[in-house]
C-alpha positions in Angstrom: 27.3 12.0 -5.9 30.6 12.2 -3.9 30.5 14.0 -0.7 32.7 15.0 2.2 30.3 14.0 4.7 31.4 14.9 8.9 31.4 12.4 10.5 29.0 14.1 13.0 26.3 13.6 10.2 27.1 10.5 9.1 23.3 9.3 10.3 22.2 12.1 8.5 23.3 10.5 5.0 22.9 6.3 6.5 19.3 6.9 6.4 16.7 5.9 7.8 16.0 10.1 7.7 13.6 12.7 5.9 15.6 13.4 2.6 14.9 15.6 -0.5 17.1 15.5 -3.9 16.8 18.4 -5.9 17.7 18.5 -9.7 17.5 21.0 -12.2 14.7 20.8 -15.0 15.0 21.5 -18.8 14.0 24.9 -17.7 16.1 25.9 -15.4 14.0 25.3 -13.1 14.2 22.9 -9.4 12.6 20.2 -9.5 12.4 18.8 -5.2 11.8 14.9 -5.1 11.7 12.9 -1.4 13.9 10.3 -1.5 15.4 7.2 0.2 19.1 7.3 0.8 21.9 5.4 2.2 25.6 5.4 1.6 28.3 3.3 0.8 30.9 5.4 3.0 31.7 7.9 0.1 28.2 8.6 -1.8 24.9 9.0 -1.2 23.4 6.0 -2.7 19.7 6.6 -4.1 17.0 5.0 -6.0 15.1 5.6 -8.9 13.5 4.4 -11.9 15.0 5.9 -15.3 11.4 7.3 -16.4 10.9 9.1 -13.5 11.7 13.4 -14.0 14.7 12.9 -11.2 16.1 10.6 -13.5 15.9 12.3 -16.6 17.2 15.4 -14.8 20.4 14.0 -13.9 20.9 12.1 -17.1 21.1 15.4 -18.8 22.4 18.2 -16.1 24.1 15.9 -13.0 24.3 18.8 -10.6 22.0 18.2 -7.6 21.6 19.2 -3.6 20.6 16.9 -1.5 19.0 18.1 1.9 18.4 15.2 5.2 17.2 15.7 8.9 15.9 13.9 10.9 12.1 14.5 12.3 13.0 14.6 16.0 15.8 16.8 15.8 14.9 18.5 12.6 16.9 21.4 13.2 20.3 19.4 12.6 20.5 18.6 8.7 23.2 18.3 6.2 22.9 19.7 3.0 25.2 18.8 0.0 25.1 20.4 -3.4 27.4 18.0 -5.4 27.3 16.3 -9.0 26.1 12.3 -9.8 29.4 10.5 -10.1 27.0 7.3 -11.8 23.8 6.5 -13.2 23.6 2.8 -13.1 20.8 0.0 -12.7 23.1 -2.7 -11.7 22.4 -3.9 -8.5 19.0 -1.8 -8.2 16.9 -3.9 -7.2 19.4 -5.3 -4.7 19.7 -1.7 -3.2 15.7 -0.9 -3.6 15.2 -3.9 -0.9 18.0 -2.7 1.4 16.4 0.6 1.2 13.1 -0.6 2.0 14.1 -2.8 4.8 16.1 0.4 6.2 13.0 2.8 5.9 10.4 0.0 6.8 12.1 -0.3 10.4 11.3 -4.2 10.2 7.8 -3.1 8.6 6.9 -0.7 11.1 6.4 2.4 8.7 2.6 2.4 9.2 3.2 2.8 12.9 5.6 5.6 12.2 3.3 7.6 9.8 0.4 7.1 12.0 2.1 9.3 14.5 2.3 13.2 14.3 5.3 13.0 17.1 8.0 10.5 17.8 6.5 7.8 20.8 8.1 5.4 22.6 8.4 3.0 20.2 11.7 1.7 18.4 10.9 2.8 15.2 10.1 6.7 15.6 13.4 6.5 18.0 15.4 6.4 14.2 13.2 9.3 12.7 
């Protein structure tokens, strides 16, 4: 989706940060999904498989928000209702490692979920 992101809150959208896409079902209805995100300077760039219900939600209505903060400040948060600009799986599996890497923290995650607050260690410093 294209954004006007401030720059301000560009680590907001860069990930690694708590983020939630929200499409609209067949319904009507929202449908919340926690996601990984990054950018490439102009979009959010996320990942998903095509038989997941995010998926299918965009493919028919592309209007979504997407909502990030960050757990140690989670008052500061950027929220963007925008619309999918592409739905593409070139270069997925490409991004789906970058994203990992990005979120793992040099495969630290289990030391970050194992921890109700941020400690001293470099990891929970990025949440």
């Amino acid at each position: 989706m294209a954004v006007t992101n401030p720059e301000s809150h560009n680590d907001l959208i860069a990930g690694p940060v708590h983020t939630a896409l929200i499409t609209v079902m067949a319904d009507g209805q929202p449908q919340t999904t926690v996601v990984w995100c990054n950018t490439d300077g102009t979009h959010v760039l996320i990942n998903t498989m095509n038989k997941f219900q995010k998926a299918k939600n965009m493919q028919r209505d592309p209007k979504v928000t997407f909502f990030a903060n960050r757990r140690v400040t989670p008052l500061r948060y950027i929220e963007v209702d925008g619309t999918v600009v592409e739905l593409t799986e070139d270069g997925a599996m490409e991004h789906s490692d970058k994203l990992a890497e990005l979120y793992r923290c040099n495969s630290q995650l289990n030391h970050i979920m194992q921890h109700q607050n941020p400690c001293d260690h470099p990891c929970c410093d990025r949440f």
